[in-house]
C-alpha positions as CSV (number, residue, x, y, z in Angstrom):
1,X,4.5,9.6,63.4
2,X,5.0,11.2,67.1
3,X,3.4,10.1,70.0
4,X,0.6,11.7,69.7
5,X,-0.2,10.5,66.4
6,X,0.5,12.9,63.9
7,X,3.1,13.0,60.7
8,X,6.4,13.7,61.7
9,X,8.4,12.9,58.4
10,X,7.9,12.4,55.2
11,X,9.3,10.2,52.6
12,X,9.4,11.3,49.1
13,X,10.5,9.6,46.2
14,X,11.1,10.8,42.5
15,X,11.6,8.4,39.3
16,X,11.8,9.9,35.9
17,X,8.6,8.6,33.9
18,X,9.6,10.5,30.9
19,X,9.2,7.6,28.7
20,X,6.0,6.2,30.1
21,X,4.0,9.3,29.8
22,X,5.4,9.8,26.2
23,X,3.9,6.4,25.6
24,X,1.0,7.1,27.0
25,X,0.4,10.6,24.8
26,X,1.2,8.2,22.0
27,X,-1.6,5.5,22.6
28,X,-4.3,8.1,23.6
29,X,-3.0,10.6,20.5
30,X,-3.2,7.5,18.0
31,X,-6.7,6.8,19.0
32,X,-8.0,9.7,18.5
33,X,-6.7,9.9,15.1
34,X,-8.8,6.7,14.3
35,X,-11.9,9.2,14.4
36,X,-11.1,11.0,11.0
37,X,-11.8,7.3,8.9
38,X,-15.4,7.2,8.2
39,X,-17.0,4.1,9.6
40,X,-18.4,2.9,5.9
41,X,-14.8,3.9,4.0
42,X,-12.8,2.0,6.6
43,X,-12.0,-1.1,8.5
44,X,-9.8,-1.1,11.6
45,X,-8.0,-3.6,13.2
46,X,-6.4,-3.3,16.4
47,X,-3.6,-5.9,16.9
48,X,-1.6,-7.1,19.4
49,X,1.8,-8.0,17.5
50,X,3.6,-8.5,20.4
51,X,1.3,-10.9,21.4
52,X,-0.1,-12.0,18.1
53,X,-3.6,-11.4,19.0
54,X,-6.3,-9.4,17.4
55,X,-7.9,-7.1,19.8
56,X,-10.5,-5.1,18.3
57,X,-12.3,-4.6,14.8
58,X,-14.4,-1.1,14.0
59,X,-15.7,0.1,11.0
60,X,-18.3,-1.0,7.8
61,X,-16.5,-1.2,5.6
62,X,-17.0,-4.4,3.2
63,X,-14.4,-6.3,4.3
64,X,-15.4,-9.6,5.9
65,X,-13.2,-10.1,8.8
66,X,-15.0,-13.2,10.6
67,X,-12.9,-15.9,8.5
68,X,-9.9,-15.0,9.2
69,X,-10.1,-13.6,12.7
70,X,-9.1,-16.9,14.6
71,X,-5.6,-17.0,12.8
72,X,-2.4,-15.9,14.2
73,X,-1.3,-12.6,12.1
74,X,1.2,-14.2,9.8
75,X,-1.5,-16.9,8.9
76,X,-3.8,-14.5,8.1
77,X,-1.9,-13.0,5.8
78,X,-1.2,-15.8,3.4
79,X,-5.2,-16.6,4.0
80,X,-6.1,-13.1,2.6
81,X,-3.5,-12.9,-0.2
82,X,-4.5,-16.3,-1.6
83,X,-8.2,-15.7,-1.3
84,X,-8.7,-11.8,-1.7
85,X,-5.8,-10.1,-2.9
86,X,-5.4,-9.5,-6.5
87,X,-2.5,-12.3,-7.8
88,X,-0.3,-9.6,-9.4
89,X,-0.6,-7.6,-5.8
90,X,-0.2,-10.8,-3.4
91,X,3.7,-11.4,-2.9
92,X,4.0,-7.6,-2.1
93,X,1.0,-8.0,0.4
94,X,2.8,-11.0,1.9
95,X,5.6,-9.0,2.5
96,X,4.4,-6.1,4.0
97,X,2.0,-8.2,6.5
98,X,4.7,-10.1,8.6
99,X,4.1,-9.9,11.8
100,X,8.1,-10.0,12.4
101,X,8.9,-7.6,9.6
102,X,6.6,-5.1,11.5
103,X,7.9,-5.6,14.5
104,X,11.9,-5.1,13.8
105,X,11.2,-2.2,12.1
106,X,9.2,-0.4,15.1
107,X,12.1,-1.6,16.7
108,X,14.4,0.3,14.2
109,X,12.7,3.5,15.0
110,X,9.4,3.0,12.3
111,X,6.0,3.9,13.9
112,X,4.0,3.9,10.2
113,X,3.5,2.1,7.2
114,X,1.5,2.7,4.0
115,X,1.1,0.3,0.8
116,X,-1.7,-0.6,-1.8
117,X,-3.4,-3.1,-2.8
118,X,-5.8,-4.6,-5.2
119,X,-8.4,-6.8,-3.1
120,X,-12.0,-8.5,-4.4
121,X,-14.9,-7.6,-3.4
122,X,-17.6,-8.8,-1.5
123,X,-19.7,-9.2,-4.4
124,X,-17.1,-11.0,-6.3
125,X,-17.8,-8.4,-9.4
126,X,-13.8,-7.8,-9.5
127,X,-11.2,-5.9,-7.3
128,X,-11.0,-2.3,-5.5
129,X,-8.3,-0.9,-5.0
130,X,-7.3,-0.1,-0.9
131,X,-4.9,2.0,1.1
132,X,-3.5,-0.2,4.2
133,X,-1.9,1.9,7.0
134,X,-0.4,-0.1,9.8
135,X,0.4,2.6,12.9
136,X,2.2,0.7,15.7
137,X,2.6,2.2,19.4
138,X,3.7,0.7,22.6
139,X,1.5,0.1,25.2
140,X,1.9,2.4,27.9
141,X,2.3,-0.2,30.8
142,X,3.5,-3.9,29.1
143,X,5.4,-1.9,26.3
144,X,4.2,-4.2,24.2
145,X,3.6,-3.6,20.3
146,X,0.1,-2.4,19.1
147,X,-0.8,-2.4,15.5
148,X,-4.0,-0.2,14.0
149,X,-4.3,-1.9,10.9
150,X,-7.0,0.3,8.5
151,X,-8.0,-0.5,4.8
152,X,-9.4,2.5,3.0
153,X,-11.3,2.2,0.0
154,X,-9.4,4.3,-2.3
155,X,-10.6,3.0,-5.7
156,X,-11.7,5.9,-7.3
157,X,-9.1,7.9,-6.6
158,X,-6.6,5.6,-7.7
159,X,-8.4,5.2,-10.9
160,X,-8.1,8.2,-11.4
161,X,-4.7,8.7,-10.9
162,X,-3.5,5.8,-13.0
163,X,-5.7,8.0,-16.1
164,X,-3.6,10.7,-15.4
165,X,-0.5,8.8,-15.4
166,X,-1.3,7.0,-18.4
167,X,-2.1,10.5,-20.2
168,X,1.5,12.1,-19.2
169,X,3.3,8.6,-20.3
170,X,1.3,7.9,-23.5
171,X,1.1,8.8,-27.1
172,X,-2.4,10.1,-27.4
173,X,-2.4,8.7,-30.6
174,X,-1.3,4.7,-30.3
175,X,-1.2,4.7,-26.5
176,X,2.5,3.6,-27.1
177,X,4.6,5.1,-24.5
178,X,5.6,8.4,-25.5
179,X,9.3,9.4,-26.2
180,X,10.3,10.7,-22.6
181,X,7.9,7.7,-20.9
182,X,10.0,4.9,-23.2
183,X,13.5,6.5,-22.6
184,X,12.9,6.5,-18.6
185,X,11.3,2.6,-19.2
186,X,14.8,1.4,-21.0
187,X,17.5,3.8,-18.2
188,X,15.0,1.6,-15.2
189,X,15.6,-1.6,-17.3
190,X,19.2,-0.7,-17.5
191,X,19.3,0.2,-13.9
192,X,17.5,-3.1,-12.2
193,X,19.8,-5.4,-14.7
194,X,23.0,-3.8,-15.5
195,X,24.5,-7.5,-16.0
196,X,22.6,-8.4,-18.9
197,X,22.3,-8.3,-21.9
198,X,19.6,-6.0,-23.6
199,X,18.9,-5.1,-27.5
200,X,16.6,-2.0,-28.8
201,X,14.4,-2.8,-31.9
202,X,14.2,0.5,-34.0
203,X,11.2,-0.3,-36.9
204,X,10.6,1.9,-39.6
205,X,7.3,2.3,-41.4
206,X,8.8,2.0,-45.3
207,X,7.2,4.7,-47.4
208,X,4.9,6.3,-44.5
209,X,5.6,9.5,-46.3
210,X,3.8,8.5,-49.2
211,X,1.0,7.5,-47.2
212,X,0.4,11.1,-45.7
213,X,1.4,13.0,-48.9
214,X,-1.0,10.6,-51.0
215,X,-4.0,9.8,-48.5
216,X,-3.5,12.5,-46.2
217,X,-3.0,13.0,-42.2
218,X,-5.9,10.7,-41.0
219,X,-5.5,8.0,-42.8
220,X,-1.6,7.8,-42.2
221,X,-2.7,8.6,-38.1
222,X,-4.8,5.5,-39.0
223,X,-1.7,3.6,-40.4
224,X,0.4,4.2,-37.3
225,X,-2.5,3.0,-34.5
226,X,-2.8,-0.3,-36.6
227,X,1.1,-0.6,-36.7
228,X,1.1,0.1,-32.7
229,X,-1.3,-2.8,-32.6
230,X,-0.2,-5.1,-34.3
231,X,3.4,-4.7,-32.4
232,X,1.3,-4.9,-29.2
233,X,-0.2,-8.2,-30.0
234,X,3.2,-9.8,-30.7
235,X,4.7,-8.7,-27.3
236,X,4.3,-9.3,-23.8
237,X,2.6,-6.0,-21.2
């Protein structure tokens, strides 16, 4: 200032805060796509990973989140898959819910995550089937990790999806797997285990002919479902 009190120079700094306003647009842009999950076809979690604290949980959806929420996130995990998760689903659930999986790969450049799961309901009356989404995004100041955890009821559309799968891989007629379905089945086998050793069975039905020429279509059809099932029973899914 001069003598008299008024601004004679100015000093003006610059800093480039290219990175904290992306992470800011991040943040703000990830919350507002929370709003598109209805409140009763969603749960959300908001998680701290960095700190390995839960921060917030929105949403109706029937979930009960109270006995779990005082358990650091890794904990929590192995609580839920024991209790909740479908046995056949819980080692993948495991997996995908560790906290320090999640965290080296946001550090590897992954922002989003998708699996499913079979979990039980509330009602105990079997399981549903849920889409889990885990978004991460730095916090625009600490730069630490944030985690929006949502489970979306997706049951009926997966049900539905696994019909149509079944259909296309199927034979209509002894729900055996088709001829394409079966050769795809035996190159994954081939694929996953190339060191060992692996037989195909080829069985034929002696006579069938007669059976159709004889009794006719439907009752040879009738032979081949009771064949299919009896070959079912002896092996494992």
């Amino acid at each position: 200032f001069d003598e008299d009190g008024k601004p004679a120079h100015a000093i003006i700094s610059y800093y480039d805060c290219t990175k904290e306003r992306e992470r800011e647009l991040a943040y703000s842009l990830m919350r507002q796509n929370l709003s598109k999950y209805p409140e009763n076809k969603a749960k959300i979690f908001e998680y701290n990973l960095t700190s390995d604290i839960e921060e917030r949980v929105s949403g109706e959806f029937d979930i009960d989140a109270d006995e779990w929420k005082n358990l650091s996130f890794n904990d929590r995990t192995l609580f839920v898959a024991k209790k909740h998760v479908h046995h056949d689903d819980a080692a993948s659930y495991i997996s995908f819910f560790n906290r320090e999986r999640l965290l080296s790969e946001f550090q590897r450049g992954v922002g989003e995550e998708t699996a499913e799961f079979r979990m039980g309901r509330l009602d105990e009356k079997g399981y549903l089937w849920h889409r889990v989404t885990i978004s991460m995004v730095e916090y625009p100041k600490t730069r630490e990790v944030k985690a929006f955890i949502i489970f979306e009821d997706i049951d009926e559309e997966k049900n539905l999806r696994i019909s149509q799968e079944e259909r296309l891989n199927e034979d209509q007629l002894t729900k055996a797997l088709n001829r394409t379905a079966f050769t795809e089945k035996v190159a994954e086998i081939l694929r996953e285990n190339p060191n060992s050793e692996h037989a195909v069975i080829m069985i034929d039905l002696d006579n069938f002919k007669q059976v159709n020429d004889k009794l006719g279509h439907i009752k040879g059809d009738e032979v081949l479902v009771d064949a299919a099932k009896k070959l079912e029973s002896m092996l494992r899914a």
